[in-house]
ZALUM-156790 format. One record per residue: residue in one letter; x, y negated, z negated of N, C-alpha, C, O in turn. Coordinates in steps of 0.02 Angstrom, whole numbers, plus 50000, padded with zeros to 5 digits. Layout:
AXYZXYZXYZXYZ
...
//
This chain:
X553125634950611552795637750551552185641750573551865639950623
X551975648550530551605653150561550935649250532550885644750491
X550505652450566549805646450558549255652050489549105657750472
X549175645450477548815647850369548165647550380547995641950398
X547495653450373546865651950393546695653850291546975654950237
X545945653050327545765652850228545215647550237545095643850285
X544915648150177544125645150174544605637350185545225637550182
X544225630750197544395623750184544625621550132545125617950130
X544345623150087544615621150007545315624849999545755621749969
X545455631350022545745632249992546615630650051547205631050032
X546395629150108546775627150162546975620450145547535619150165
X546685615450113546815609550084547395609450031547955607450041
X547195611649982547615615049951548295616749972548805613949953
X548225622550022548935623750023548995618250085548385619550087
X549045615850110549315608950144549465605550098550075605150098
X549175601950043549335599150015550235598549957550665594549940
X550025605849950550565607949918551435607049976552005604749972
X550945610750027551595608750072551965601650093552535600350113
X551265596950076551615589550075552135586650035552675583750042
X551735588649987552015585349922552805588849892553195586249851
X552895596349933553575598249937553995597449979554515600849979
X553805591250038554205589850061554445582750038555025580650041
X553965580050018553885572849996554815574549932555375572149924
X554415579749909554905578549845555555582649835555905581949785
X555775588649904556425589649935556635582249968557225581749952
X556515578049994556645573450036556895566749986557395563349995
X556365565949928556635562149884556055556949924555535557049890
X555985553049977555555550949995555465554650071555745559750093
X554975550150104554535555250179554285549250196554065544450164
X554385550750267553715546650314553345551950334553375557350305
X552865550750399552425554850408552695557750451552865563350431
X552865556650511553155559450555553745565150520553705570750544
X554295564250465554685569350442554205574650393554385580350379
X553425571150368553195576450337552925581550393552905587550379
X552775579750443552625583450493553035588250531552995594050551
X553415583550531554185590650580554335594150502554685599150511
X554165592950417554355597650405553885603850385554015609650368
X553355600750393552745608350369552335610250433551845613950437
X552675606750480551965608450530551295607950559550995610050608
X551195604050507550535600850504550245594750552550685590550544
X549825592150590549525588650625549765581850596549755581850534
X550015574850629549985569550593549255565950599549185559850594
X548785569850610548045569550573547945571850517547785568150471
X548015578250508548025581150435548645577650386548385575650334
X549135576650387549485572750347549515568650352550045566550328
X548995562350388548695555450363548015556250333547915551850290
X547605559750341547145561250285547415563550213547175561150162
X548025569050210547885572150129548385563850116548175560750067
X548825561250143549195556250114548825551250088548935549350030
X548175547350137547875543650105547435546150031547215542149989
X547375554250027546935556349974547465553349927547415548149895
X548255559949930548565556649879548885548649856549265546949811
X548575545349903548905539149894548215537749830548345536149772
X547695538549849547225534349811547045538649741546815535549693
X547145546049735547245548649660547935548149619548035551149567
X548675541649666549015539449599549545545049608550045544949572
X549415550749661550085556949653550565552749708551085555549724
X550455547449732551185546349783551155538949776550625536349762
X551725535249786551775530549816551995525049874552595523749868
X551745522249917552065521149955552615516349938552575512649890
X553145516449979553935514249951554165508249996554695505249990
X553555506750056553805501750097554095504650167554365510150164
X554065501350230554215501950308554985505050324555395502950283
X555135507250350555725510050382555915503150429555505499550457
X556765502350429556855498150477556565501050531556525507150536
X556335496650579556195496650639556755498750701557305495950711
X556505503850737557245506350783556805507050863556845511650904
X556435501250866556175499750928555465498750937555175493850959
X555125507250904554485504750902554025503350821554195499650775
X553335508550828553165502550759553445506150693553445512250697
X553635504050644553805504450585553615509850543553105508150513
X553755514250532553535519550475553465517250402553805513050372
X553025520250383552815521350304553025525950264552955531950277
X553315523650208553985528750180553525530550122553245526050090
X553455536650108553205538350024553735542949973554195546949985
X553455540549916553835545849869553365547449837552825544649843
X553515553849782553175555649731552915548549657553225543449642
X552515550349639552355546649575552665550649519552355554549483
X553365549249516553445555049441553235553049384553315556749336
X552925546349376552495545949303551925545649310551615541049283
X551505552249362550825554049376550715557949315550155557149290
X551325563849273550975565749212551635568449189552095569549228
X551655569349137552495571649098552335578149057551785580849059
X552805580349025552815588949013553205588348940553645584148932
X553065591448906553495591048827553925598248843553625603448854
X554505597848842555115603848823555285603148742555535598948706
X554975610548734555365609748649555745616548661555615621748691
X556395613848618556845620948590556825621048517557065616448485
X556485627448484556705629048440557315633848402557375639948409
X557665629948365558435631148363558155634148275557595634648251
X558995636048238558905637848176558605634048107558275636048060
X558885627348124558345622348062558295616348100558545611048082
X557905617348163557795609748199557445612348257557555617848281
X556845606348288556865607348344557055604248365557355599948332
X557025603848452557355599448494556735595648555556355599248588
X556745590048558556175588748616556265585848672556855584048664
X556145584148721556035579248766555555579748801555435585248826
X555105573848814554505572748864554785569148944555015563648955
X554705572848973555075572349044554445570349086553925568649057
X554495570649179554075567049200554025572049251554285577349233
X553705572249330553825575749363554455577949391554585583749406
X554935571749397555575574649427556085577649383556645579649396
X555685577649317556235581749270556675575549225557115576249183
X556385569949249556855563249209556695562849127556115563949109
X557075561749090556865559749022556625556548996557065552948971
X555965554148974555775546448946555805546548884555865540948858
X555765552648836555785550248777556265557948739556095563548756
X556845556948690556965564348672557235562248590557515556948576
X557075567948543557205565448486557405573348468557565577248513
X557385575448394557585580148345557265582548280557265578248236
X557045586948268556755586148183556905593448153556905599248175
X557025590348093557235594648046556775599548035556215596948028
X556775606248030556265609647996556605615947944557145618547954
X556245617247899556435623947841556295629547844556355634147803
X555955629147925555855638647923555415638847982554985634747995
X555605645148026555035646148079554395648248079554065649948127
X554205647848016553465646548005553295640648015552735640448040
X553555634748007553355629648002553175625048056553345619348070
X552575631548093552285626948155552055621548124552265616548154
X551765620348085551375611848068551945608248101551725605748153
X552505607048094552655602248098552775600148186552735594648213
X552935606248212552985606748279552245601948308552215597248347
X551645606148264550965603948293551075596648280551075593448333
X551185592948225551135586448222551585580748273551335575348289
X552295583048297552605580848334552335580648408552435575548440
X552065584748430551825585048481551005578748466550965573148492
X550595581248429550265576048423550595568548410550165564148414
X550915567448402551365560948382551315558748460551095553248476
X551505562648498551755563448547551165561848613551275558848665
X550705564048595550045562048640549795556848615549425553748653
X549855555148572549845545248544550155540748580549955535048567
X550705541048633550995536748664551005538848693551405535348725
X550825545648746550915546548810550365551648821550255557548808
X550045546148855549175549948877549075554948935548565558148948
X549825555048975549795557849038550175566149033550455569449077
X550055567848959550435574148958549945581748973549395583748953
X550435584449015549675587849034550165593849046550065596749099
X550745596549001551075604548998551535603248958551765597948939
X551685610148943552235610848857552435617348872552175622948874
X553065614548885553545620548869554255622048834554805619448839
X553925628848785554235627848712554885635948723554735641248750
X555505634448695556075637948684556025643148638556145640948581
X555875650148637555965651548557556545658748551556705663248590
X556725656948477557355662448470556755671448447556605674248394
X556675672248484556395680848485556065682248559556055679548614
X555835687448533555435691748581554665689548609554205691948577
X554555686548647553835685048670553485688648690553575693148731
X552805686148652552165690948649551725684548666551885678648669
X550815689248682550645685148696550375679848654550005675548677
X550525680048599550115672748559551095669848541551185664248516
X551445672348550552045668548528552545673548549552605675848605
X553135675648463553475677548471553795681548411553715679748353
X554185687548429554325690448372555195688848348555655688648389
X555275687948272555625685748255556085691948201555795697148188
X556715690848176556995696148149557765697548142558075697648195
X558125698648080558685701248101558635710748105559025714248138
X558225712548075558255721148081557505719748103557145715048086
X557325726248156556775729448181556155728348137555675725048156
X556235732348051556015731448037555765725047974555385725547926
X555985721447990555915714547970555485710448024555075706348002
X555535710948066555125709248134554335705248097554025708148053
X554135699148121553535694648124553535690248181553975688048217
X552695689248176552375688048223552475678048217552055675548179
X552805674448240552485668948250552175666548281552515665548331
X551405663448294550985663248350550715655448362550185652448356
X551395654048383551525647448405551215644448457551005638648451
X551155647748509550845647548570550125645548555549825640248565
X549915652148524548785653148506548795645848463548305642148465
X549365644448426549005639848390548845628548399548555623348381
X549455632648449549595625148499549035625748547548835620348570
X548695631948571548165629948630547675630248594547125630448621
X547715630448540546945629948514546945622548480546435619248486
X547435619948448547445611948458547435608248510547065603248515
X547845610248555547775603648607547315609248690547045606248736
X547325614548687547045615348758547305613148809547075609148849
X547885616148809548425613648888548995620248892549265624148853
X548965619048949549475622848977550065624548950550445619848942
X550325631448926550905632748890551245637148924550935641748949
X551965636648934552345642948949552965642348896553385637848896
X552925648048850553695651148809554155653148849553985654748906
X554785653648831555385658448852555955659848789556305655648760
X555925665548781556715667548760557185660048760557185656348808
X557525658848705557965652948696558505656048731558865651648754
X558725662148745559415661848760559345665248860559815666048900
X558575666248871558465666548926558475660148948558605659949009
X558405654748923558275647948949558805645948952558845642349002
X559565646448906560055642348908560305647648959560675644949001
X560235653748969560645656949013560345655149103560705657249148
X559815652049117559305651149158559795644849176560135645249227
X559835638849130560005633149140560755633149160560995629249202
X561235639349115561875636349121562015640949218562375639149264
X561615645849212561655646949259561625644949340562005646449386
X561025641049338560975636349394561555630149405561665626749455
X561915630349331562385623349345563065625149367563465622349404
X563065632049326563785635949371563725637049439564135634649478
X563295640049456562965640749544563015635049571563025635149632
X563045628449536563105622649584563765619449587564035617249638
X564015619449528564705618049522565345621149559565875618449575
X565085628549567565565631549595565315635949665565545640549700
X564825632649664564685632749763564515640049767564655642449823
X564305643549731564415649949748563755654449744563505654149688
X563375659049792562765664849802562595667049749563055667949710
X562055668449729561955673849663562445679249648562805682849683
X562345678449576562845681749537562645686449501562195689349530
X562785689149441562755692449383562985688849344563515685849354
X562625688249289562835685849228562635684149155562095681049155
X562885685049088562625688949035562855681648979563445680348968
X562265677348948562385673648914562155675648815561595675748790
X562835676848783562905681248753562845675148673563415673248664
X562425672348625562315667648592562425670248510562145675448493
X562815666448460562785671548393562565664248348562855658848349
X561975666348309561625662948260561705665048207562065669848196
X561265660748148561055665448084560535668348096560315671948051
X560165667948155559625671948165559875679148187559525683948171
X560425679948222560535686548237560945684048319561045678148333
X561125689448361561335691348414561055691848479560885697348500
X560985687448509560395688748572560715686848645561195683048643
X560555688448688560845688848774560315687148823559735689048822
X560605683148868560025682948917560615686548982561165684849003
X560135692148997560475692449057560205691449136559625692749150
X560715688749189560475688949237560835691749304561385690249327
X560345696349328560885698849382560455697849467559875698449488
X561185695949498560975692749564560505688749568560095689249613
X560465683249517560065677649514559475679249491559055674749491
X559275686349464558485688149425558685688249359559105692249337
X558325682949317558115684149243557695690649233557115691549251
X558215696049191557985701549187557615701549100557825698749049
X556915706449112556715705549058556545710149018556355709548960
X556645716849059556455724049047555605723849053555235720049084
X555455730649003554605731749023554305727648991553815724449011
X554595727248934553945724448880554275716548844554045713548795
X554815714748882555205707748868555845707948821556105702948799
X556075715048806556555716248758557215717948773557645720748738
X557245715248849557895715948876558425711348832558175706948796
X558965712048831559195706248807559505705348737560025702448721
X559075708448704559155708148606559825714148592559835719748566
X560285710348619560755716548602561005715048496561455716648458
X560475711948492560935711848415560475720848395560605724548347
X560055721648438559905728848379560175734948416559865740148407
X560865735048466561405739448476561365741748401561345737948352
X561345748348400561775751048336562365752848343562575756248390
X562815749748280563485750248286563575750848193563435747148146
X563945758748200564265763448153563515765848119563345770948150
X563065764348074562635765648034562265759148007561945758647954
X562405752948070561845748648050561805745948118562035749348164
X561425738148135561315735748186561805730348224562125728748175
X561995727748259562495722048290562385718348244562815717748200
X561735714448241561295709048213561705709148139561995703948124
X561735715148090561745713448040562505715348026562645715747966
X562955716548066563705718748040564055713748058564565712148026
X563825710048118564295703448164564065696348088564435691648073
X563405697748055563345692648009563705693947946563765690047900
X563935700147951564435700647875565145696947871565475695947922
X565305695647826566155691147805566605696947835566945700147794
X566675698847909567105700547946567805700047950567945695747992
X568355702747923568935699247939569015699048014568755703648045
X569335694348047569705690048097569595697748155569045698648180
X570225703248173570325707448199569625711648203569445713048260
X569155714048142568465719048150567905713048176567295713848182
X568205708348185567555701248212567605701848257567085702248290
X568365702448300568415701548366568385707748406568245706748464
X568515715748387568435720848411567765720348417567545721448473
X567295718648363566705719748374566305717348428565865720348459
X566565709848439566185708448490566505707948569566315703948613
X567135714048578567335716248622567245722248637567465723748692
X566945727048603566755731048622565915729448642565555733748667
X565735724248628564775721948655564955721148703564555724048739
X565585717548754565515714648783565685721948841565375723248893
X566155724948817566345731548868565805734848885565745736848943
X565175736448827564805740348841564255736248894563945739048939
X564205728248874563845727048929564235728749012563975731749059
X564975725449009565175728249064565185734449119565255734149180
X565095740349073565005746449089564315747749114564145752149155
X563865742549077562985744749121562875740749176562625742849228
X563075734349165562895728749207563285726649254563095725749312
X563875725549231564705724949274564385715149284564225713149340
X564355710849229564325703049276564875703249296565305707749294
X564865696249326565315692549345565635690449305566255690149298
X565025688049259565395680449199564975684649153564505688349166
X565285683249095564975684848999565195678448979565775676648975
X564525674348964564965667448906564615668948852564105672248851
X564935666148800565045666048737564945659548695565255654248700
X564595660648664564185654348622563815653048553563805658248520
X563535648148524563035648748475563535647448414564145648048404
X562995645348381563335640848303563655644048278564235641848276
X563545651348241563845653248226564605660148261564825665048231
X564755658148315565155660848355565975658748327566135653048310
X566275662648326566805658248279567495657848336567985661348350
X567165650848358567815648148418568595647348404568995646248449
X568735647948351569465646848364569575652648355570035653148315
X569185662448390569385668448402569345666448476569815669148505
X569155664548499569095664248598569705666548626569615671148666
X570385664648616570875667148640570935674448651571035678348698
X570805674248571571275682948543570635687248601570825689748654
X570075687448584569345688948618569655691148679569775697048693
X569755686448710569555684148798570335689448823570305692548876
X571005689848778571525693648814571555698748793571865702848827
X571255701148732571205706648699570705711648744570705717848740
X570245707548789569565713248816569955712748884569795717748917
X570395708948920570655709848966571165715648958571065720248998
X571695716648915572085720148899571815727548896572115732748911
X571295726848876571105732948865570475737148888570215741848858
X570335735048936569455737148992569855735449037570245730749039
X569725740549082569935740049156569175735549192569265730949232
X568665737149177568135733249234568105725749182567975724849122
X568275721349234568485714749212567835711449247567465713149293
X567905704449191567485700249210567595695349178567845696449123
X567495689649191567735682749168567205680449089566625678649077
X567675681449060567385676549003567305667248990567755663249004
X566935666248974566845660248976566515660248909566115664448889
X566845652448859566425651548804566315643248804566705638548809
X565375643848794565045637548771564975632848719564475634648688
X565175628448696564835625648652564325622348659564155621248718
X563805619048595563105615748632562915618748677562935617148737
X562655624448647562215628248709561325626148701560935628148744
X561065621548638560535619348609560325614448692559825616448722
X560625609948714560425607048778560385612048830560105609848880
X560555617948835560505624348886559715626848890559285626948934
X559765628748823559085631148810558565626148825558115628848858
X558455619348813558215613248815558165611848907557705609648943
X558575613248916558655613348970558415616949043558255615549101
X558525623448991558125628849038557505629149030557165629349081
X557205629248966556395627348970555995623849006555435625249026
X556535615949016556235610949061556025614249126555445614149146
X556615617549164556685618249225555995624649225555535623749265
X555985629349190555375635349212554765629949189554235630849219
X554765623949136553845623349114553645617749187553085617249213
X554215614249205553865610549262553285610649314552945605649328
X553215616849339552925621849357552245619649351551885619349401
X551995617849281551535616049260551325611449251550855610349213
X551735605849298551475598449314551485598549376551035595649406
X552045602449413552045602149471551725607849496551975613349485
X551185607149530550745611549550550775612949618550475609249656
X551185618949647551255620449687551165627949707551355632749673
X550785628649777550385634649820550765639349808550915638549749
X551055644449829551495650549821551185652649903550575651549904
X551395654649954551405657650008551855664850005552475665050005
X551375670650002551495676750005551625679250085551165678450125
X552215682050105552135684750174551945692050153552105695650106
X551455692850221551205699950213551635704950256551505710950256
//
C-alpha cells in the first residue's frame, strides 16, 4: 500500500477508516490480518483498536485457536453502535425499516397515508421511532419524483409539478443526516446489484422501467453508473411526448389491451435505440401483468436491437431496498482515498 501523509488528525482518520473496512469485509479480523490488509504497523492498529474498542465501535469476539504460538484476538464490528431509518415512499403508504450497521433489520412496519403532502405523518413515525431507538443517527428516505434540494418534485404533467420539501422539514425537526433518492433509482440500484450477484456477471446496462398512478418513471443504469443527467431528470420518461400529450398521461388512460401494449413497446424501443441495455424490467402497481407475454414477443418480433425483458413484481422492497444500501453511508463513516 502506497504510503498516506496528512496532518495527524486527519491520518488517524483515514487509518481508522481503513480498519474498520477491513474489520467489516472480513466479517471479523485479528490484528495481524488487519495489518497484512491495510498496511499499517501492528502498533498503529493496536492503538486505533484499543481506541475503538473503548468508544463501543468494535467488539472483541474472543482468541483464535492456538496453532503453536500465542493466541490472537478476533474483532468484529458493533452493528448496534447506531441504526439508520430507510423509508420508501410509495402511492398511499410508506414503507420503513430501522436497520443497523450491517444493513440487518431490527424493526420494519407500513403506514397508510392520503396524500404526499402528508409529511406530518412521516415526521411523527420517525419520531415514534427515536422513542425506542436512541442510537439513530441517519435517514434515508425513497421518493417518487425529481430531487431538489429541500425534497422533491412531484407530478403527472410538467405543469402540474410541486415542491414537496420533505427533506428541509425532517432536518429541521430532528437535525441529522439525510440522503433522498429517486424511488425507481433505488429499486433499480437494488434490483440491480442482486442481478449482478445472482448471475455472476461485470457491469451492465440496464433500464428499470416502473408504472404507477403517479405516472411513468425509469431508473437507468449503464455499466454499473446510476445515471442522473444535469439537473437529476434523467429518467422521467413518463414526460416522452407521445402523439399530442405526455407518456405519463396516455399509458394512464382506459387503453385497450393492443394500444397498451404498442405503447409501452415502442418506450421500450426508443430506450433501446439511445441506450441499447442489456435488460429493461418491467414493473409497478399499476403495470398490467397478464400483457407481459404479448409485450416481451411482440418487441422481439419486431426491433432488431434486442434486449432482454424482464418483469418485476413487488418492486416496493427494491426501492426499500435500494435506499438502505446508498443511506448506510451515513452510519458507516468511511475515508474516500482519491488517487492523484
Amino acid at each position: 500500500m502506497r504510503q498516506i501523509t496528512g496532518k495527524p488528525t486527519e491520518l488517524k482518520n483515514v487509518n481508522t477508516s481503513l480498519i474498520m473496512k477491513s474489520i467489516r469485509t472480513r466479517g471479523s479480523a485479528t490484528r495481524g490480518e488487519i495489518s497484512n490488509d491495510t498496511g499499517l504497523s501492528h502498533t498503529t492498529v493496536r492503538a486505533i483498536l484499543t481506541d475503538l474498542l473503548d468508544m463501543n465501535e468494535i467488539l472483541s469476539v474472543g482468541l483464535d485457536i492456538s496453532s503453536g504460538g500465542r493466541r490472537a484476538e478476533r474483532y468484529e464490528v458493533n452493528p448496534n453502535k447506531r441504526y439508520l431509518i430507510a423509508i420508501s415512499i410509495e402511492e398511499n403508504k410508506i414503507i420503513y425499516r430501522v436497520v443497523n450497521t450491517l444493513g440487518e433489520v431490527i424493526e420494519e412496519d407500513n403506514i397508510i397515508i392520503n396524500s404526499l403532502n402528508n409529511i406530518s405523518v412521516i415526521i411523527k413515525a420517525i419520531d415514534n421511532l427515536y422513542k425506542v431507538h436512541h442510537n439513530i443517527e441517519g435517514i434515508g428516505i425513497s421518493v417518487p419524483g425529481v430531487i431538489t434540494e429541500d425534497g422533491y418534485l412531484t407530478g403527472i404533467r410538467m405543469e402540474e409539478w410541486k415542491e414537496i420539501k420533505i427533506k428541509k422539514l425532517i432536518k429541521e425537526k430532528f437535525n441529522i443526516p439525510i440522503v433522498i433518492e429517486n424511488d425507481i433509482n433505488s429499486a433499480a440500484i437494488a434490483f440491480y446489484n442482486d442481478y449482478i450477484e445472482k448471475n455472476n456477471c461485470g457491469p451492465i446496462s440496464l433500464v428499470y422501467i416502473s408504472f404507477s398512478s403517479l405516472g411513468v418513471g425509469s431508473g437507468i443504469i449503464v455499466n454499473g453508473n446510476v445515471i442522473k443527467g444535469d439537473n437529476g431528470y434523467a429518467g422521467e420518461i413518463g414526460f416522452i411526448p407521445v402523439e399530442d400529450t405526455y407518456l405519463n398521461v396516455k399509458i394512464l388512460n382506459s387503453l385497450k389491451e393492443y394500444e397498451y401494449c404498442s405503447t409501452i413497446i415502442n418506450t421500450i424501443k426508443t430506450i433501446s435505440a439511445v441506450i441499447n441495455p442489456s435488460v429493461v424490467v418491467l414493473g409497478g402497481s399499476s403495470f398490467r401483468y397478464n400483457l407481459r407475454d404479448e409485450i416481451i414477443n411482440r418487441y422481439n418480433r419486431e426491433f432488431k436491437i434486442k434486449t432482454k425483458i424482464l418483469v418485476k413484481e413487488n418492486e416496493g422492497n427494491y426501492s426499500l431496498e435500494g435506499i438502505k444500501e446508498k443511506a448506510l453511508c451515513l452510519i458507516n463513516k468511511e475515508v474516500k482515498l482519491i488517487k492523484n
